[in-house]
LOPATI-328051 format. One record per residue (C-alpha): residue number from 1; residue in one letter; x, y, z. Coordinates in steps of 0.05 Angstrom, whole numbers, plus 5000, padded with zeros to 4 digits. Example, Ala and Ser with C-alpha at 12.3 -4.5 7.8 and 13.67 -1.06 7.14 Angstrom:
! residues 2
ATOM   i aa   px   py   pz
ATOM   1  A 5246 4910 5156
ATOM   2  S 5273 4979 5143
***
This chain:
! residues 534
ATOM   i aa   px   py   pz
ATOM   1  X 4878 8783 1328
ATOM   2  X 4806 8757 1324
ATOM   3  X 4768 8706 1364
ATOM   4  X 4713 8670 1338
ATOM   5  X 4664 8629 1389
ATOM   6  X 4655 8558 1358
ATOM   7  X 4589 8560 1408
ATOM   8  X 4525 8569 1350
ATOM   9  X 4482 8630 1368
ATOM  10  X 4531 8674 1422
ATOM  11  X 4524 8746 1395
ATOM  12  X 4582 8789 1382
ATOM  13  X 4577 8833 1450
ATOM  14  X 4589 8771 1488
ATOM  15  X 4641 8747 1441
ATOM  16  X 4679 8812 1446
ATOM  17  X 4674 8807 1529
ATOM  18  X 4710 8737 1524
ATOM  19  X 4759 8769 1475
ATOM  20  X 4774 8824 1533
ATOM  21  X 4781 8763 1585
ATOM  22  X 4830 8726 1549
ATOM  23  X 4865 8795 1538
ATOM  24  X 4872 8805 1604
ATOM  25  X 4895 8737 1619
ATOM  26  X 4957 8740 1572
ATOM  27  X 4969 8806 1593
ATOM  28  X 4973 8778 1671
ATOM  29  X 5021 8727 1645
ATOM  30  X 5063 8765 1597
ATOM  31  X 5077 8812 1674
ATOM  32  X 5075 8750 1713
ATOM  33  X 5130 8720 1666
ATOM  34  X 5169 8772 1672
ATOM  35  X 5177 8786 1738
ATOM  36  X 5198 8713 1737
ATOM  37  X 5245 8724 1692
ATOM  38  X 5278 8789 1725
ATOM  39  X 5270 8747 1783
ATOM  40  X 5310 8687 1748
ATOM  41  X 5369 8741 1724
ATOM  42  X 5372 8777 1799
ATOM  43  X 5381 8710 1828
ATOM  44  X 5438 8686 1777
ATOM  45  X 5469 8754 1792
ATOM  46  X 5467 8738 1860
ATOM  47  X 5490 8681 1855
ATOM  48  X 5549 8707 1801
ATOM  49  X 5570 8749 1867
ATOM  50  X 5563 8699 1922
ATOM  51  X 5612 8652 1879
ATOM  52  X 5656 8712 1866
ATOM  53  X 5655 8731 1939
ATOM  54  X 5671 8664 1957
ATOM  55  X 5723 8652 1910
ATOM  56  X 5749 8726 1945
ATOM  57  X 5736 8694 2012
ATOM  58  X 5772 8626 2004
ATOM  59  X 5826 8672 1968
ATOM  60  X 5853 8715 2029
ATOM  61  X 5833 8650 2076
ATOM  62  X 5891 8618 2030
ATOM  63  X 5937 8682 2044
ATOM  64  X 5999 8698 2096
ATOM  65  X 6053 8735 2112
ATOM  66  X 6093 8713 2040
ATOM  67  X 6034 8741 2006
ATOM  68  X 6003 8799 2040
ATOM  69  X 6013 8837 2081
ATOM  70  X 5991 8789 2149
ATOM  71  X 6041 8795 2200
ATOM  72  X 6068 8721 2216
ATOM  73  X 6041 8736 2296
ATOM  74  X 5963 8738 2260
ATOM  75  X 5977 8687 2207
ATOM  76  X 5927 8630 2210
ATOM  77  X 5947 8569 2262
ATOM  78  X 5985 8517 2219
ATOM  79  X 6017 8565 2166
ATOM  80  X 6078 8570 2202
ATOM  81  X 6085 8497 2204
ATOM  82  X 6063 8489 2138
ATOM  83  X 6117 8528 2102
ATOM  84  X 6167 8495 2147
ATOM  85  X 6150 8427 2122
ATOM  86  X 6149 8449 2044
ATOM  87  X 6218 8472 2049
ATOM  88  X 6237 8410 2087
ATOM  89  X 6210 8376 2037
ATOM  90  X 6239 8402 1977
ATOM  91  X 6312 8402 2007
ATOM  92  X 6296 8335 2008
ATOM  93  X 6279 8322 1942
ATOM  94  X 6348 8373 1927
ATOM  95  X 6399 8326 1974
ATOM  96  X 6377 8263 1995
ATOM  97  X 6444 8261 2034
ATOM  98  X 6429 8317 2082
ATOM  99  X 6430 8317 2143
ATOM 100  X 6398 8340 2205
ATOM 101  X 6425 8411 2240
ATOM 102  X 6482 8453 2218
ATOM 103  X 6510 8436 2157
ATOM 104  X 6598 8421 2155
ATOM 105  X 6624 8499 2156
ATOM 106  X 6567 8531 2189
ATOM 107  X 6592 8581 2243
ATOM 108  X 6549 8564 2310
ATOM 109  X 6528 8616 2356
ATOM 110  X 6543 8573 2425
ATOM 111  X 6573 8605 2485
ATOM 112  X 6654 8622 2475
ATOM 113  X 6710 8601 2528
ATOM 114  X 6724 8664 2566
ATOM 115  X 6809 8658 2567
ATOM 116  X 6811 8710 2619
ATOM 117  X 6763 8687 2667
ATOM 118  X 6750 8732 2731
ATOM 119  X 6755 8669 2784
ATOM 120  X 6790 8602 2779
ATOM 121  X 6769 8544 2823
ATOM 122  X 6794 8474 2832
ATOM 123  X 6748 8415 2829
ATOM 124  X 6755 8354 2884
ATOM 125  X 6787 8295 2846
ATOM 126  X 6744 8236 2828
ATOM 127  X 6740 8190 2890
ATOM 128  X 6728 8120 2845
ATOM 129  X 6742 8099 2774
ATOM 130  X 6680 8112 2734
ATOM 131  X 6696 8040 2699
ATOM 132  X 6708 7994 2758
ATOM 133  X 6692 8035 2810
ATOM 134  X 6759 8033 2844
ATOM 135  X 6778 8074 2889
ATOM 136  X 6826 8127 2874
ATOM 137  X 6864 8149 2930
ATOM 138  X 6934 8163 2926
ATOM 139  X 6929 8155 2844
ATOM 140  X 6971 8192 2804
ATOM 141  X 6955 8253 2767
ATOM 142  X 6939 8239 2692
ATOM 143  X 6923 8306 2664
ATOM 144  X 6870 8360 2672
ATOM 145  X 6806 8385 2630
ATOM 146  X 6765 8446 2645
ATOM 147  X 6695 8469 2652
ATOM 148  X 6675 8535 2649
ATOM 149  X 6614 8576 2682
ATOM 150  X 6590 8641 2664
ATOM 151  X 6539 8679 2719
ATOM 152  X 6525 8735 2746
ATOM 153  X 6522 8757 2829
ATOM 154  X 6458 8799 2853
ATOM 155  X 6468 8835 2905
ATOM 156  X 6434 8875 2947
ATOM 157  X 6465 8940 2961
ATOM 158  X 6445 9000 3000
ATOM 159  X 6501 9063 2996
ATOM 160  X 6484 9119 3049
ATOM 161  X 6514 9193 3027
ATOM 162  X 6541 9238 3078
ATOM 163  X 6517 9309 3055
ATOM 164  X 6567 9356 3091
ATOM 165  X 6551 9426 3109
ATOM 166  X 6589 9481 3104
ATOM 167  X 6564 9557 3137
ATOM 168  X 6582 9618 3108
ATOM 169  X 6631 9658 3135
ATOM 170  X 6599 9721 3107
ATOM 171  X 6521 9713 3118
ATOM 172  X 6525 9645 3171
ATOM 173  X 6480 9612 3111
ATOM 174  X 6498 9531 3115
ATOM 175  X 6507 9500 3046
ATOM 176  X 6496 9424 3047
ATOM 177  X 6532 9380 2986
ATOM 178  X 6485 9350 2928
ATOM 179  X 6467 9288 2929
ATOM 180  X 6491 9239 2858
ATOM 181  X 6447 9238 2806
ATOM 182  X 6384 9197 2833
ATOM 183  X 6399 9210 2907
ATOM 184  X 6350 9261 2943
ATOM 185  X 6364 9296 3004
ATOM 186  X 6331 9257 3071
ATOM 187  X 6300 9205 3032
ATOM 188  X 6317 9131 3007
ATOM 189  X 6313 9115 2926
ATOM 190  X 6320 9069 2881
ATOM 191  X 6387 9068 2838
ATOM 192  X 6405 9058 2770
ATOM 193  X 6407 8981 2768
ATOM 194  X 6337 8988 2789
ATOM 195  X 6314 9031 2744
ATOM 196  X 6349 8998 2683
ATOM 197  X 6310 8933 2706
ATOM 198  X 6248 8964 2710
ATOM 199  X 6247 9001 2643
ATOM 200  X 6272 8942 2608
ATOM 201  X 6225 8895 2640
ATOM 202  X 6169 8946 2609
ATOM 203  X 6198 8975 2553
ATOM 204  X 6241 8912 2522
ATOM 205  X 6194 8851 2553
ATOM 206  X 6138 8881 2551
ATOM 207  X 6113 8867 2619
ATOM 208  X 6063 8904 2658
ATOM 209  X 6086 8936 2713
ATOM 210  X 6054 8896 2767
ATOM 211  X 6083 8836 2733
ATOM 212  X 6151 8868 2735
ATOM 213  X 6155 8886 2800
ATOM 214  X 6138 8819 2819
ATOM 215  X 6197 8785 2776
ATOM 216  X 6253 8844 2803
ATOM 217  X 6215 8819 2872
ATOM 218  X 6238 8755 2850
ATOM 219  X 6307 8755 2818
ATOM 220  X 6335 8809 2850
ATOM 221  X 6307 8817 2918
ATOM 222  X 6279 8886 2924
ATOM 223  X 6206 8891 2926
ATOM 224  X 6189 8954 2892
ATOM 225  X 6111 8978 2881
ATOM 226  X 6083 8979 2811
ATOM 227  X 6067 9051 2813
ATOM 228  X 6149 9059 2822
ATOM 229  X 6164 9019 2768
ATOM 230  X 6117 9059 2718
ATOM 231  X 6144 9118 2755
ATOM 232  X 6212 9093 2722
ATOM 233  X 6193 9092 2649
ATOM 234  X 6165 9169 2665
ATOM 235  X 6229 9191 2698
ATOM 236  X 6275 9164 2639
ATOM 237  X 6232 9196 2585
ATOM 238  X 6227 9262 2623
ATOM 239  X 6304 9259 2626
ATOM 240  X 6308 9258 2550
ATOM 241  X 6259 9307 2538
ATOM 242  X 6302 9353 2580
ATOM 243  X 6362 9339 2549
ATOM 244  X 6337 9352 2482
ATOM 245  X 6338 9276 2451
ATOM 246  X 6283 9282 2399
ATOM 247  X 6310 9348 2377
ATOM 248  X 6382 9313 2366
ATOM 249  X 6343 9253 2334
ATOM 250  X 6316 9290 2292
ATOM 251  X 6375 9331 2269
ATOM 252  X 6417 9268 2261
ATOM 253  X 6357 9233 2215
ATOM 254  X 6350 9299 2166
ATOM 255  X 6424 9289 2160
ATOM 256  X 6421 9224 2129
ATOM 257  X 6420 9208 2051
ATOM 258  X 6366 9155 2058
ATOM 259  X 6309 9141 2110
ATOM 260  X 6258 9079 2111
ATOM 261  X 6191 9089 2137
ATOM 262  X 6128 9046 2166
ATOM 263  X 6068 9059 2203
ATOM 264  X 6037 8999 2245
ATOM 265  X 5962 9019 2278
ATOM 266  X 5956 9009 2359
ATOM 267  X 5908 9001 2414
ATOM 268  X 5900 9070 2450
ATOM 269  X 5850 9072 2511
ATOM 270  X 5839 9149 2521
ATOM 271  X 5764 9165 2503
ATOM 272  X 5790 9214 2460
ATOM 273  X 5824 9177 2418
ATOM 274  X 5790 9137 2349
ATOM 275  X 5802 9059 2344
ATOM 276  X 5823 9025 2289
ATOM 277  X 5755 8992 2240
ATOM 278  X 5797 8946 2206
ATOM 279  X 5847 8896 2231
ATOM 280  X 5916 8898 2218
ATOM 281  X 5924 8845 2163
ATOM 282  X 5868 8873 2128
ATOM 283  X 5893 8943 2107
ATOM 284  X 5967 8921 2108
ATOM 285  X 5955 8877 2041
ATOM 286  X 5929 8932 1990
ATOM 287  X 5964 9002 1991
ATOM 288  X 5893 9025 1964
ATOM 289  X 5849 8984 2024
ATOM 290  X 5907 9005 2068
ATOM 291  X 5900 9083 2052
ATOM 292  X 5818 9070 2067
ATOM 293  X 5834 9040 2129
ATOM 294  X 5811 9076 2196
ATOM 295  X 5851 9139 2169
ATOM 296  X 5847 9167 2244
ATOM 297  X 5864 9122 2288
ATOM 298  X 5927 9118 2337
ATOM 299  X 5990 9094 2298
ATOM 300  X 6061 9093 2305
ATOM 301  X 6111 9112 2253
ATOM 302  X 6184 9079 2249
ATOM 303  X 6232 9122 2211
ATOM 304  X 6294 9079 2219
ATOM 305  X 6367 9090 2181
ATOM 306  X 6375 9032 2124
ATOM 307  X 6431 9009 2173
ATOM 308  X 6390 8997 2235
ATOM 309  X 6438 9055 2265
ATOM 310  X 6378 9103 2291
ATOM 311  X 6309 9093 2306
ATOM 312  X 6259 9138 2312
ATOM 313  X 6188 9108 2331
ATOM 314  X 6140 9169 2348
ATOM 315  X 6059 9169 2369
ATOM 316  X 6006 9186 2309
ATOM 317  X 5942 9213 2332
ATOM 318  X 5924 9191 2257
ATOM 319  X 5950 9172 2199
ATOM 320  X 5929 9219 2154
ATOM 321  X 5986 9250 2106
ATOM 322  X 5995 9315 2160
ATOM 323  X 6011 9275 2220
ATOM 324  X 6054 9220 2172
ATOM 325  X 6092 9286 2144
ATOM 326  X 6094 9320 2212
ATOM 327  X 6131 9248 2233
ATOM 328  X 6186 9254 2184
ATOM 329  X 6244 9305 2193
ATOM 330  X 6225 9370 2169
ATOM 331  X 6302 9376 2146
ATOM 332  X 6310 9317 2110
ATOM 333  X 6308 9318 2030
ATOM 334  X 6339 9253 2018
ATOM 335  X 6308 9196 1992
ATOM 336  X 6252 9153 2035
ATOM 337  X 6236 9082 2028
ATOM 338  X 6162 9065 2035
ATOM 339  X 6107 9005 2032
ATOM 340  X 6061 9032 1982
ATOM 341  X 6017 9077 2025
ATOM 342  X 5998 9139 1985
ATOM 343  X 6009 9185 2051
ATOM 344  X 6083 9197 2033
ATOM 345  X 6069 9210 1955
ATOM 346  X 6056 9295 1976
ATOM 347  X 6122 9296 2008
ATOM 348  X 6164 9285 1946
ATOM 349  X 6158 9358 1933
ATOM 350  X 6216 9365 1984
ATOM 351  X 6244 9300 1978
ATOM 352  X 6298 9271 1924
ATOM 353  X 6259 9208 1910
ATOM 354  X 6214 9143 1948
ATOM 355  X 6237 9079 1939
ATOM 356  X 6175 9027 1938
ATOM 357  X 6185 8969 1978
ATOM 358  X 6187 8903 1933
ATOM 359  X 6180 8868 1989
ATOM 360  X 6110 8885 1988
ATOM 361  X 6098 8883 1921
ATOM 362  X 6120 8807 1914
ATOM 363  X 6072 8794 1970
ATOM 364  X 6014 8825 1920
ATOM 365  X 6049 8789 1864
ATOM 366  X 6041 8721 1902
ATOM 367  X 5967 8734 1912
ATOM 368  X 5956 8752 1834
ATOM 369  X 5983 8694 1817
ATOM 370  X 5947 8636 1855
ATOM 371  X 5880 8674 1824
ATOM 372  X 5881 8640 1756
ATOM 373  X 5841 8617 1708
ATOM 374  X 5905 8565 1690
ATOM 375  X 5964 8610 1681
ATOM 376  X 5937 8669 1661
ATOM 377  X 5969 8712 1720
ATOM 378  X 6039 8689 1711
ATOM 379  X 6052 8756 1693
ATOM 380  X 6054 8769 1760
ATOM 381  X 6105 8717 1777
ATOM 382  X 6146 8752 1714
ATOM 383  X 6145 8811 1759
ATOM 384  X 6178 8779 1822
ATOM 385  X 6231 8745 1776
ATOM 386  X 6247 8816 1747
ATOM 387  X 6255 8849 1804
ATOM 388  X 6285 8793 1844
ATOM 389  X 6333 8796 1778
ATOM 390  X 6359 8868 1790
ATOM 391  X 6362 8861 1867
ATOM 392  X 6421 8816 1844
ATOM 393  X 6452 8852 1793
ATOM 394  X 6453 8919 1846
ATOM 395  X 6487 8863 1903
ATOM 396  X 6538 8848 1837
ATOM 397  X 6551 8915 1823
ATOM 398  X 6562 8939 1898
ATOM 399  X 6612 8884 1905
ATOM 400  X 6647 8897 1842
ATOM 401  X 6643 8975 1871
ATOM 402  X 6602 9000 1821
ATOM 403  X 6553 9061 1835
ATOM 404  X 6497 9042 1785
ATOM 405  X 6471 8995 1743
ATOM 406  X 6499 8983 1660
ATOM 407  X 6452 9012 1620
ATOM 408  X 6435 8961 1578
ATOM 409  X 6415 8912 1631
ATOM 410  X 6374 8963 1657
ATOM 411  X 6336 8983 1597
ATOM 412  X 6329 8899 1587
ATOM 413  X 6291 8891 1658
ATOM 414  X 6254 8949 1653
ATOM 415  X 6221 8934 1594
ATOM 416  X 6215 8857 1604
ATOM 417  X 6166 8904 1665
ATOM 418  X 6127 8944 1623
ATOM 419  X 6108 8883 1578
ATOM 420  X 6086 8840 1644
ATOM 421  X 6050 8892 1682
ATOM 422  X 6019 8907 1607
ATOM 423  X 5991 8840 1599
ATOM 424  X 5963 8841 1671
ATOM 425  X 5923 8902 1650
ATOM 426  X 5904 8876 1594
ATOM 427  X 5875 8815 1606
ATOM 428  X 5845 8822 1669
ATOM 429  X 5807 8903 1647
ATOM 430  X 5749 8866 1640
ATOM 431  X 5747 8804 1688
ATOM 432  X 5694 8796 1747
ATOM 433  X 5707 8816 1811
ATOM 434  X 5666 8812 1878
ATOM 435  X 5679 8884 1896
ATOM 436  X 5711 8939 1849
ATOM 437  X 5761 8919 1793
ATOM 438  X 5807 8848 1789
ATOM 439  X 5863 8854 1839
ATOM 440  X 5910 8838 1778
ATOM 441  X 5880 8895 1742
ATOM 442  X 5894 8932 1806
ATOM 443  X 5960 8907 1811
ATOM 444  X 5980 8927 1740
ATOM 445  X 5957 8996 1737
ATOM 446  X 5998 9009 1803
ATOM 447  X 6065 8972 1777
ATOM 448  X 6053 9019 1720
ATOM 449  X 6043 9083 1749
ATOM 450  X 6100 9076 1806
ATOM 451  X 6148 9034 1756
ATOM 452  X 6202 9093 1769
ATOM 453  X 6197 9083 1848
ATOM 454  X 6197 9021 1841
ATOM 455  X 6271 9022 1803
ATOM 456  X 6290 9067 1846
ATOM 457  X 6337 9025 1881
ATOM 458  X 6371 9005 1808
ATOM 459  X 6394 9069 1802
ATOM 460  X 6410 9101 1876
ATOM 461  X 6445 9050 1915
ATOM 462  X 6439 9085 1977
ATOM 463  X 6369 9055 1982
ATOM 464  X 6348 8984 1988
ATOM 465  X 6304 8944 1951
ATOM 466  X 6260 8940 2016
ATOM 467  X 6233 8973 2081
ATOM 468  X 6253 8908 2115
ATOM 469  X 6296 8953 2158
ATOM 470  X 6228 8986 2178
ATOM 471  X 6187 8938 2192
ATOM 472  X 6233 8906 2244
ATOM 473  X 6227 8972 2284
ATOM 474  X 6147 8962 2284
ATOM 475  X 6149 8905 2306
ATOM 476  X 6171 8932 2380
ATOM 477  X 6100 8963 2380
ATOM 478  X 6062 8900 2352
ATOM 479  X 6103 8864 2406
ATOM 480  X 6082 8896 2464
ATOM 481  X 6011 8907 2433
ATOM 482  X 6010 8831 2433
ATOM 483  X 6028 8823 2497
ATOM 484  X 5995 8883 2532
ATOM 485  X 5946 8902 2485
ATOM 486  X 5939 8974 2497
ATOM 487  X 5969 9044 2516
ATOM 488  X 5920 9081 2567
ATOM 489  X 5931 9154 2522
ATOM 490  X 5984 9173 2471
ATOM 491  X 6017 9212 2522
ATOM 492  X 6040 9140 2551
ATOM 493  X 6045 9112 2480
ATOM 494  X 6093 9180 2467
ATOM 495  X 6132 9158 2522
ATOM 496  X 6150 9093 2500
ATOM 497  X 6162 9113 2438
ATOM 498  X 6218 9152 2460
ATOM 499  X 6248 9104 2507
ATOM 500  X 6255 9052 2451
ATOM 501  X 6281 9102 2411
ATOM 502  X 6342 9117 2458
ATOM 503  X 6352 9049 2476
ATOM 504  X 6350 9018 2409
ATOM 505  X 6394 9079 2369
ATOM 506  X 6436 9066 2434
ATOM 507  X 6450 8990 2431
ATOM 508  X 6465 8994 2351
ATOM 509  X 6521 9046 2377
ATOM 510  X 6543 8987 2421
ATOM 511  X 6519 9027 2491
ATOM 512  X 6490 8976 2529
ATOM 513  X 6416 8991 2564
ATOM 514  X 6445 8995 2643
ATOM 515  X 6495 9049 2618
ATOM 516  X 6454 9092 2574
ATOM 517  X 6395 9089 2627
ATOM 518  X 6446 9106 2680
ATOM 519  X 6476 9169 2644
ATOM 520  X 6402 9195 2613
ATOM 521  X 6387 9195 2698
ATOM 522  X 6441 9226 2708
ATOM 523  X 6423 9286 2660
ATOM 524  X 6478 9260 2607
ATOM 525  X 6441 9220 2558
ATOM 526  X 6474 9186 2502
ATOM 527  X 6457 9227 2442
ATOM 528  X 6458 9209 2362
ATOM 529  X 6517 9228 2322
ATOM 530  X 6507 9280 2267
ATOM 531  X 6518 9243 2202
ATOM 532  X 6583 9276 2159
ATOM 533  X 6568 9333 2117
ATOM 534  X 6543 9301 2047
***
């Protein structure tokens, strides 16, 4: 391009100088408007992300324990309530005529009248009539009714032992009688009772044990230090080391056709030990954010019968997959029954199968599904009907005695599965996300690639459909973590472990604490039964 000055008489040097100006000019702006405009697109981008993040944010604000994996003791304050009054109000809208409390045929769970009672007492007859306040003396009798009291005495009780002595006819060497189990020679000790009271009080209520001592103080009279009653806890587990409880545990558990497992991360003082980065709720929700999640830090691991019959709750100094396989029985080859973490995929090398919880993955389902646009993710809710579906049919067929599933039902549900968790992939390969790919994209790939663990339970019915069973045994440790909120080392977190272990695997067997702490002091701890030969 060539400019010509309109000015008469400017000479072509100074015209090509002005030429070089205006050159430079455009140039300046051509580079000034496009760092504007690379400005313009960063900023959108940014601003594409911030909406995306909040949308993410707002997203797991919205989210509790029916659709991740939140515990209902961290859910957000109101969501219990919440829930409560959405069901209230659609039985409502079901039966207008309902009312209030149990319903006509509902079996209560009040207090029983004992027909054997262990005292009987007369009450003093009424002295005036409750109507016209006549006296009643000399009235006749007009029948009888009954009230009945159920208590218990606490007494305090101290039992001396006489050791006798006996000398040796042969060398004149006296020999002096044992003391019971408990009792030591020239000193006073605490007894079973005691002891029961003191573990429970820690172990079951979770309690400190300054606190405790203070309430045995108070309810049954003794005043025992809190250095005794953590000396308790020590004494019982030390017991059931000795009498070789975790080896019989763990003989009884590799015995067993089916096993559920769960891993909850705790609060371990020691210096030593690594703390959890992410909270709880966090890495619970996503089996891939949960396998990222503060891989060594102090856990325990609940490996639990699908009956409730044993529990075995044991100390992680991590949770990578050599402490998680180190937790479950060497022995057992059965099949296992997990929440999604990836930790327990290496051990199916020596084990007949994993059962994914679908528990967990209607939780994820939920999530997908409230992420839109319109109804776009109702695959996901396709998903939870499917597998809610065969949960049904397997309850069917175990009560018409049936070992499996028909086949053509099977083949129906499973493929009504593929084409769902298809579609998910599908249409959400491509969609924004804040961080990494959609969740429903997420979501599909994993239904896809565990589909066989996750019909697992359609074809073995010696598994269930969830790790329900599992997660009830965690929550001893979230519990006391709650309430306490630490362990001072994993020895002391070890130690618990093992006394909840005996006491819960005891009470399923119907062994009440007070006897199974008394005979585990006494050197004869209850032990698990072996399981029949399969």
């Amino acid at each position: 391009m060539r400019f010509v000055s309109d000015e008469p008489g400017m000479a072509g040097e100074q015209q090509g100088d002005l030429v070089s100006r205006l050159r430079a000019v455009i140039e300046a702006k051509d580079e000034q408007i496009a760092a504007l405009t690379a400005g313009l697109e960063a900023s959108r981008e940014r601003e594409r992300r911030l909406e995306l993040r909040l949308a993410e944010m707002e997203r797991r604000l919205g989210m509790d324990s029916t659709d991740s994996g939140t515990p209902s003791s961290k859910e957000r304050i109101g969501a219990k309530e919440a829930r409560r009054a959405r069901r209230q109000e659609s039985e409502r809208e079901r039966r207008k005529d309902r009312k209030r409390g149990g319903q006509p045929g509902h079996q209560g769970t009040g207090l029983h009248r004992d027909p054997d009672p262990d005292e009987n007492k007369d009450a003093e007859p009424p002295a005036e009539c409750r109507r016209c306040r006549a006296g009643l003396d000399g009235a006749r009798a007009a029948g009888s009714r009954w009230a009945q009291v159920i208590d218990v005495e606490v007494i305090r009780k101290a039992t001396e032992w006489a050791l006798p002595g006996r000398e040796c006819p042969c060398c004149g060497t006296v020999t002096f009688a044992e003391p019971p189990p408990g009792a030591h020679q020239g000193s006073v000790s605490y007894g079973a009772v005691l002891n029961a009271a003191a573990v429970v009080l820690t172990a079951y209520g979770n309690v400190p044990p300054g606190r405790a001592a203070q309430v045995m103080a108070m309810l049954l009279g003794v005043p025992v230090s809190p250095g005794w009653v953590d000396k308790a806890s020590g004494r019982l587990a030390a017991q059931l080391g000795t009498a070789g409880f975790d080896a019989a545990m763990l003989a009884a558990l590799a015995g067993e056709k089916a096993l559920a497992a769960d891993e909850t991360p705790v609060n371990v003082l020691d210096k030593d030990a690594p703390q959890p980065a992410v909270r709880e709720d966090e890495e619970e929700g996503n089996p891939e954010e949960k396998e990222k999640a503060a891989a060594g830090a102090p856990h325990v691991l609940i490996v639990r019968t699908p009956d409730g019959r044993l529990t075995w709750l044991q100390a992680l100094g991590s949770r990578r997959k050599g402490d998680v396989a180190a937790g479950i029985p060497a022995a057992f080859t059965g099949l296992l029954m997990t929440d999604g973490y990836t930790g327990y995929q290496h051990l199916l090398s020596r084990l007949a199968g994993i059962q994914q919880c679908c528990q967990h993955i209607i939780r994820r389902c939920r999530a997908v599904t409230k992420l839109g646009p319109g109804g776009l993710q109702s695959w996901a809710g396709e998903i939870i009907a499917i597998l809610r579906e065969a949960h049904q049919a397997v309850q069917d067929a175990r009560a018409r005695g049936s070992t499996a599933l028909g086949a053509d039902l099977l083949d129906k549900l499973r493929q009504r599965y593929d084409e769902a968790a298809a579609f998910g992939i599908i249409h959400n390969r491509l969609r924004d996300w804040q961080d990494g790919n959609h969740p429903g994209y997420a979501l599909g790939c994993w239904l896809r690639g565990y589909k066989e663990q996750v019909f697992l339970f359609t074809r073995d019915f010696a598994v269930d459909w969830t790790t329900n069973v599992a997660e009830r045994g965690a929550k001893a440790a979230k519990r006391h973590q709650a309430v306490s909120g630490y362990w001072h080392s994993l020895a002391t977190l070890a130690r618990w472990c093992r006394i909840r272990s005996y006491l819960d695997s005891a009470a399923a067997h119907g062994i009440t604490a007070l006897d199974a702490i008394r005979h585990a002091l006494a050197g004869k701890p209850w032990l698990p039964p072996l399981p029949a030969v399969r």
